[in-house]
C-alpha positions in Angstrom: 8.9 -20.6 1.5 12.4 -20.7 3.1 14.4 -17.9 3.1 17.0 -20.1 1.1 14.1 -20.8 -1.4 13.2 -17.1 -2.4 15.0 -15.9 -5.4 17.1 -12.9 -5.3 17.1 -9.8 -7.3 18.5 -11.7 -10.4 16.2 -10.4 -13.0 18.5 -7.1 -13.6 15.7 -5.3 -13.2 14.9 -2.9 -9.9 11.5 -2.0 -10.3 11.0 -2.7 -6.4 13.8 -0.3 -5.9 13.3 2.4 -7.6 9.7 2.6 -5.9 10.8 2.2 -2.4 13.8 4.3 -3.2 11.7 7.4 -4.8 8.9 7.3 -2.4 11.3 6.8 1.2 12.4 10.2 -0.7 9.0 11.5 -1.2 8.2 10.8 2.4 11.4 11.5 3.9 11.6 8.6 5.5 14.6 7.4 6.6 15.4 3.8 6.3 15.0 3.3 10.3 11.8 4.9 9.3 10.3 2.5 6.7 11.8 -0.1 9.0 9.9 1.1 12.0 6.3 1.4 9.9 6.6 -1.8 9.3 6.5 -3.2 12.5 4.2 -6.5 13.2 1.9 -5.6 16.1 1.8 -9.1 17.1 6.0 -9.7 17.5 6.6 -6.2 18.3 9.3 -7.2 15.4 10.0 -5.4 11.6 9.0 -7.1 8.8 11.2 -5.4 7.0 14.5 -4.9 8.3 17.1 -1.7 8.2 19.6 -3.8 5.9 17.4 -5.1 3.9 15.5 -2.0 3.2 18.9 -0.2 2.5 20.1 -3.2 0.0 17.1 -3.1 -1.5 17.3 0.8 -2.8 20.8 0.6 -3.7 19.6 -2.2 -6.1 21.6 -5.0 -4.2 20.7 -8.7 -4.3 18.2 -9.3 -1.6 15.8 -11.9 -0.8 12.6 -11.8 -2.5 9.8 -10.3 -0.1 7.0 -12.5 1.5 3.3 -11.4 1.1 3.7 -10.3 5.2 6.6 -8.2 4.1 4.8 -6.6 0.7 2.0 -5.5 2.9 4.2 -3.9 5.8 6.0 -2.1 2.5 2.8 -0.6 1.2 1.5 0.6 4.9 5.0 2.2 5.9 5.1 3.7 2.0 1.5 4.9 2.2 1.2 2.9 -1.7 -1.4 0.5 -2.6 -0.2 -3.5 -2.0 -1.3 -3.9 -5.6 1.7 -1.5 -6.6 4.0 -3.1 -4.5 3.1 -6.2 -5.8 4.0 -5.3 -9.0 6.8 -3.9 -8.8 8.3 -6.8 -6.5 6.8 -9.6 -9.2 8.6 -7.6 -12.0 12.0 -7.3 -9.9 12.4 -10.7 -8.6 10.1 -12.8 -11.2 10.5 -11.3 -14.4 6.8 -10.4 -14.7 5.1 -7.8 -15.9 1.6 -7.0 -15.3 -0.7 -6.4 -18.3 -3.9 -5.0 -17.9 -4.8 -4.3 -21.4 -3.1 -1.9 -23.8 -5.4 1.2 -22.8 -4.6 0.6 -19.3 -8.7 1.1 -18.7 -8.8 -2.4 -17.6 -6.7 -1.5 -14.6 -8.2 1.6 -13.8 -11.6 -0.3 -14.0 -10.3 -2.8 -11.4 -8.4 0.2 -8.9 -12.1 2.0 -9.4 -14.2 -0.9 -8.1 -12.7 -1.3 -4.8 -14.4 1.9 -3.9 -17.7 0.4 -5.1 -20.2 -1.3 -2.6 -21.2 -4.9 -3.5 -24.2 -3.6 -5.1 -22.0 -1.3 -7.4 -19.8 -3.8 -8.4 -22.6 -6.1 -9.6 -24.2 -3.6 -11.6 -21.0 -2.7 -13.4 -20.7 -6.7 -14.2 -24.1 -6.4 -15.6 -23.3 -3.6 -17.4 -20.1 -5.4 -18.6 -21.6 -8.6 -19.8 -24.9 -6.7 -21.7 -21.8 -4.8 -23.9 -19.0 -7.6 -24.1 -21.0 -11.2 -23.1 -18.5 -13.5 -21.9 -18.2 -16.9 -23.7 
């Protein structure tokens, strides 16, 4: 997508921001920091720049990320990409992610990319003797 066809941070909301913002802080990183972790090891280039990084946590309109740039965030932030996902589809997109009202659903899903293959076929076993799918 062109960088004149990503949207902008025009949902009002700065979930994206507030993460970055709170866990540069919990690191200590500065913003040449999070821009140098995010460095692609095949340009030699940041992904994600020092003035968009800064717009970003003072809840400025910014270009929406791209998937490259999502993953650079959650290596220099030390945060799951699923977290940053989240929190960048909420910002810029409006959306919220619903795993079920417990929230076991997610917890289930974070869980069982620690399993083996094996594991995770049990579990769907398991799943499908207790709740059969339709």
């Amino acid at each position: 997508m062109a960088t004149a066809d990503r949207p902008t941070t025009l949902t009002g909301r700065t979930d994206l921001s507030d993460l970055v913002r709170d866990r540069r802080a919990e690191l200590r990183l500065s913003l040449r920091g999070v821009e140098g972790r995010t460095v692609d090891p095949a340009t030699g280039e940041p992904l994600c720049k020092y003035s968009w990084v800064n717009k970003l946590g003072k809840g400025l309109a910014v270009d929406a990320p791209t998937y490259p740039q999502l993953r650079a965030l959650a290596v220099a932030l030390e945060l799951p990409l699923g977290k940053i996902q989240d929190a960048a589809g909420a910002q810029f997109f409006g959306i919220d992610t619903v795993w079920s009202v417990s929230g076991e659903a997610r917890a289930l899903a974070v869980r069982a990319d620690r399993m083996t293959p094996e594991q995770r076929e049990q579990l769907l076993r398991l799943i499908e003797t207790f709740a059969p799918s339709e």
